[in-house]
C-alpha positions as CSV (number, residue, x, y, z in Angstrom):
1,X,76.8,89.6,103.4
2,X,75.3,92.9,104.9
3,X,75.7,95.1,107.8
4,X,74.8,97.8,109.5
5,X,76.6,101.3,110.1
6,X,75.5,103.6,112.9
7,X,77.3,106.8,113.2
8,X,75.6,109.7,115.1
9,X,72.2,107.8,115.6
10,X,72.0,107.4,111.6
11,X,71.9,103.8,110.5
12,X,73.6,103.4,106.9
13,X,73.4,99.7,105.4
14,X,76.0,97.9,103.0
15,X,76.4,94.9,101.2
16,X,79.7,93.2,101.3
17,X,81.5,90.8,98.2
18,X,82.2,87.6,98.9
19,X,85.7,88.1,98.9
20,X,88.5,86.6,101.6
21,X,89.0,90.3,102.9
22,X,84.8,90.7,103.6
23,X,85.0,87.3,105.4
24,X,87.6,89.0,107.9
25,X,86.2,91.9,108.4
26,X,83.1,89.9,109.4
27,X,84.4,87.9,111.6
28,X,85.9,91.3,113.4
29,X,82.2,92.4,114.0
30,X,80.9,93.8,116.1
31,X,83.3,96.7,116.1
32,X,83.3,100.4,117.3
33,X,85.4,102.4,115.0
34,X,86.7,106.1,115.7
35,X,86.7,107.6,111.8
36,X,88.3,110.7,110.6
37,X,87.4,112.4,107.7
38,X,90.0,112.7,104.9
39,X,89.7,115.3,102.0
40,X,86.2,115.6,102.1
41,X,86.2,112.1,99.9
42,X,86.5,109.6,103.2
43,X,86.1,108.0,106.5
44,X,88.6,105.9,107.3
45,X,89.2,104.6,110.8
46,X,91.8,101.8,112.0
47,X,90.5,97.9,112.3
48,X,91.4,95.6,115.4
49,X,93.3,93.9,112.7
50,X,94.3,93.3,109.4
51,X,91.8,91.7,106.4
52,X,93.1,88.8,104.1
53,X,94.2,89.9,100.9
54,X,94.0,87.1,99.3
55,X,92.8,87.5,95.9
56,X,92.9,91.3,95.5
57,X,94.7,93.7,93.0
58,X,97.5,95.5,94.4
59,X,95.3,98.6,94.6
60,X,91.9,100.0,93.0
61,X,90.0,103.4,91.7
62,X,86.7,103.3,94.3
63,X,83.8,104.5,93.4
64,X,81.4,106.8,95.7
65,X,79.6,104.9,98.3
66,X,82.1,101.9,98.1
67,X,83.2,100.4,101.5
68,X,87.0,99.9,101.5
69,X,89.7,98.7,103.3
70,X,93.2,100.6,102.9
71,X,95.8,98.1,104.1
72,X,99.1,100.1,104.6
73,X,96.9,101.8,107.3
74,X,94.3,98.8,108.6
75,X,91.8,100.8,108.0
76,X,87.9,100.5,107.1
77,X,87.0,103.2,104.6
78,X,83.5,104.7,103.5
79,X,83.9,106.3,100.0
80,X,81.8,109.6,100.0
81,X,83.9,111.6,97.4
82,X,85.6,110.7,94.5
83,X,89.0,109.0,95.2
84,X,91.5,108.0,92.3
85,X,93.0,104.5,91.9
86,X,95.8,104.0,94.6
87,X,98.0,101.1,95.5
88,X,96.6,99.3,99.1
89,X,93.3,99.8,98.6
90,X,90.8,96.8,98.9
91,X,86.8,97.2,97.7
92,X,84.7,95.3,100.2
93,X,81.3,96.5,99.0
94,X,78.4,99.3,98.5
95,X,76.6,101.6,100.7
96,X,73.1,101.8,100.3
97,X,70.6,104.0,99.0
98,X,71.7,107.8,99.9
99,X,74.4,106.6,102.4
100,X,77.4,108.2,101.1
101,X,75.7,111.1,100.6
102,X,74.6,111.5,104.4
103,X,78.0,110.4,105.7
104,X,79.7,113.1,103.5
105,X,77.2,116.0,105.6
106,X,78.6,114.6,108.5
107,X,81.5,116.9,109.5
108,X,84.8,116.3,111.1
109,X,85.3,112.7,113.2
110,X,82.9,110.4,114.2
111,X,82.4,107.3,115.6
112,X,80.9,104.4,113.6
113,X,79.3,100.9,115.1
114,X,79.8,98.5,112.9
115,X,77.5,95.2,113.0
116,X,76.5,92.2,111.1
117,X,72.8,92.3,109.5
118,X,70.5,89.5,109.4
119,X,68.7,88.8,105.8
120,X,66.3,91.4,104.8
121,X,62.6,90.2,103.6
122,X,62.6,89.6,100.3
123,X,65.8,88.1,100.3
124,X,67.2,84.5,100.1
């Protein structure tokens, strides 16, 4: 399950587990998401609603360039920094390549298009 994140003209791509809270988040796309930056370690901006948990631990310890989803707050998350384990938060997937290191030079809020991605070659 991939897709596509544009922010600022940059395209960053992710792959997404097969998980009940991926299949939501799916189904929510396409989505334009306003983001703000937290800590220097995140962008988190609020979903149109709430992703299954179904499945997931009561919290986990993300590593850089995960894509999350932090329930108390409905919110999509892009790992860029190093966060610590906390309670609500769901792993979705991984960034690409040097994604998380191009969203963390991006300063401040920003607004993210969020979109399904067709197989790439190579790929079954």
């Amino acid at each position: 399950m991939d897709i596509e994140i544009t922010i600022d003209g940059r395209r960053f791509h992710a792959t997404l587990t097969d998980s009940a809270a991926a299949r939501d988040l799916l189904a929510q796309l396409p989505a334009t998401i306003d983001m703000r930056d937290h800590d220097g370690v995140e962008k988190t901006g609020r979903l149109a609603a709430p992703l299954s948990l179904d499945g997931q631990p009561e919290g986990a310890d993300p590593d850089v360039g995960d894509v999350g989803y932090y329930a108390p707050g409905n919110d999509l998350v892009l790992y860029y920094g190093d966060q610590s384990y906390y309670p609500g938060i769901v792993v979705l997937g991984r960034l690409e390549g040097d994604a998380a290191e191009e969203i963390a030079e991006l300063g401040g809020s920003v607004t993210a298009v969020v979109e399904t991605r067709g197989p790439r070659e190579g790929r079954d």
